[in-house]
C-alpha positions as CSV (number, residue, x, y, z in Angstrom):
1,X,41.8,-33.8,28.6
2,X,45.3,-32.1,27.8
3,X,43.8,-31.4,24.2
4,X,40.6,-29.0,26.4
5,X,43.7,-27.0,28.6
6,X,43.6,-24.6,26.2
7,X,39.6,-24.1,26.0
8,X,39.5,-24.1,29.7
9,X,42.4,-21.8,30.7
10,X,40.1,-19.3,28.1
11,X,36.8,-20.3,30.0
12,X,37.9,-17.9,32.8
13,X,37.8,-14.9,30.7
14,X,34.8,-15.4,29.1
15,X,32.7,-15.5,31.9
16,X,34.2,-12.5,33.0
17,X,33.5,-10.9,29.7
18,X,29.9,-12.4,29.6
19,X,29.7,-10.9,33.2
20,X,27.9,-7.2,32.5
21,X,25.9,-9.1,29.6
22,X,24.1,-11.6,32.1
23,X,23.8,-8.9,34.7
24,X,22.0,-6.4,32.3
25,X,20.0,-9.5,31.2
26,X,18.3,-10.4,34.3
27,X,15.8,-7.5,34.5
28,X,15.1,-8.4,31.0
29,X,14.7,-12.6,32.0
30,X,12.6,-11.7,34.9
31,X,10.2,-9.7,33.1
32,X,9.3,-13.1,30.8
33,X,8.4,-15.2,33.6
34,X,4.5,-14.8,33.2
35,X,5.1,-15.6,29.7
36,X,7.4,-18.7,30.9
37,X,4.2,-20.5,32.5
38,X,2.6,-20.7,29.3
39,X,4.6,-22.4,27.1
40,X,4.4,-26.2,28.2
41,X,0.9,-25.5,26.4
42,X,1.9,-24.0,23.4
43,X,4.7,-27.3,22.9
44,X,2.5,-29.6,21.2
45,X,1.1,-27.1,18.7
46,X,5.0,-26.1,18.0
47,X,5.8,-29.8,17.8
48,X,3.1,-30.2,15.1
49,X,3.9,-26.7,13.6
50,X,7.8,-27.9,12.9
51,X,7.6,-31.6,12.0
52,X,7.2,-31.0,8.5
53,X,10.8,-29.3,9.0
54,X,12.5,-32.6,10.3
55,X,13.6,-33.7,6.2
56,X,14.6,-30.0,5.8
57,X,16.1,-29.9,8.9
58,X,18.2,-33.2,8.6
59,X,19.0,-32.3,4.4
60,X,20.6,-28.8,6.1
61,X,23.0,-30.5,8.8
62,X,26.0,-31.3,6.9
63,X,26.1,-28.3,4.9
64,X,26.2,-26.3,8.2
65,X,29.8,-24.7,8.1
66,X,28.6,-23.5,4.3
67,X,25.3,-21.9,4.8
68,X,27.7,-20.3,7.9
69,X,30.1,-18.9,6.0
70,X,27.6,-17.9,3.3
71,X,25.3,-15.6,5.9
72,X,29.0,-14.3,7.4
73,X,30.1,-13.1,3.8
74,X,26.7,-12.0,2.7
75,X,25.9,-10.3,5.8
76,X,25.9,-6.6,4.5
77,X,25.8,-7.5,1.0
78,X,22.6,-5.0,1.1
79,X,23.1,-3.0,4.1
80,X,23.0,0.9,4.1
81,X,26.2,1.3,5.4
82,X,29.6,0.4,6.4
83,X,32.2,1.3,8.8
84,X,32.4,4.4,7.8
85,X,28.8,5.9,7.2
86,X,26.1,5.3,5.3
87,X,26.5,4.2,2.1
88,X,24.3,2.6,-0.7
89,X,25.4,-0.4,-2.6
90,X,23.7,-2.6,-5.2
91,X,23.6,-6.5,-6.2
92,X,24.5,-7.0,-10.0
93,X,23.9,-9.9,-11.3
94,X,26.6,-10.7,-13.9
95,X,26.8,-14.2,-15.8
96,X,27.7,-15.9,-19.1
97,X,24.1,-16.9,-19.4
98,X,22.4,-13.5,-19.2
99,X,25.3,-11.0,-20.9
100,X,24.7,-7.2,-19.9
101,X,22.7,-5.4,-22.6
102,X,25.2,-2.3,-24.2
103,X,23.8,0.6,-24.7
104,X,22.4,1.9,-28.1
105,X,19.9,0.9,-30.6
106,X,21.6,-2.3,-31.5
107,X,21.8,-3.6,-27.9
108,X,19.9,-7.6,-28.7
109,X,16.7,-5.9,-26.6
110,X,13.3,-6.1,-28.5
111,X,11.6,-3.4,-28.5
112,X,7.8,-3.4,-26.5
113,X,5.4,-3.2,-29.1
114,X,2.4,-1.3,-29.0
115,X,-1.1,-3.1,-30.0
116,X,-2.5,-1.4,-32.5
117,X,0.7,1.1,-33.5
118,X,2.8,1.0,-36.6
């Protein structure tokens, strides 16, 4: 329990942080109730819908903290803007395998050939 005093001296300030979020939320939470009744019939045909996902699913858990930092890093890898303003950025592949052509005649690129021309 002494190991959690720090988690739960910070659990006071949280939910008065999360306060104004949960209050704007209601409005929002009440307006799904009609849709709420509905969904203990739409379960099984989600249950079927997701089994095949179950291998996937189980195959994904351990790699978790990865595929989390991945989509954190990657985030605005091609987003419009920054910080700043907008700004345009582009994803160049670059590897040993697939060397950038260099410009020029002599650049190891074939040339489209038209049928029939000379």
């Amino acid at each position: 329990m002494r190991e959690l005093r720090g988690t739960t001296d910070r659990l006071d300030t949280v939910v008065d942080t999360a306060d104004p979020f949960l209050d704007a939320a209601k409005p929002v939470l009440a307006d799904l109730r009609p849709f709420a009744a509905h969904l203990d019939e739409a379960l099984p045909e989600l249950r079927a819908a997701t089994k095949p996902l179950d291998p996937v699913t189980d195959a994904l858990l351990p790699y978790l903290p990865d595929v989390a930092a991945f989509t954190v890093q990657t985030r605005s890898l091609l987003s419009l803007q920054d910080a700043n303003s907008g700004i345009l950025r582009a994803a160049v592949p670059i590897s040993s395998h697939f060397p950038p052509p260099t410009l020029g005649p002599n650049n190891g690129i074939k040339p489209i050939t038209v049928p029939g021309a000379r």
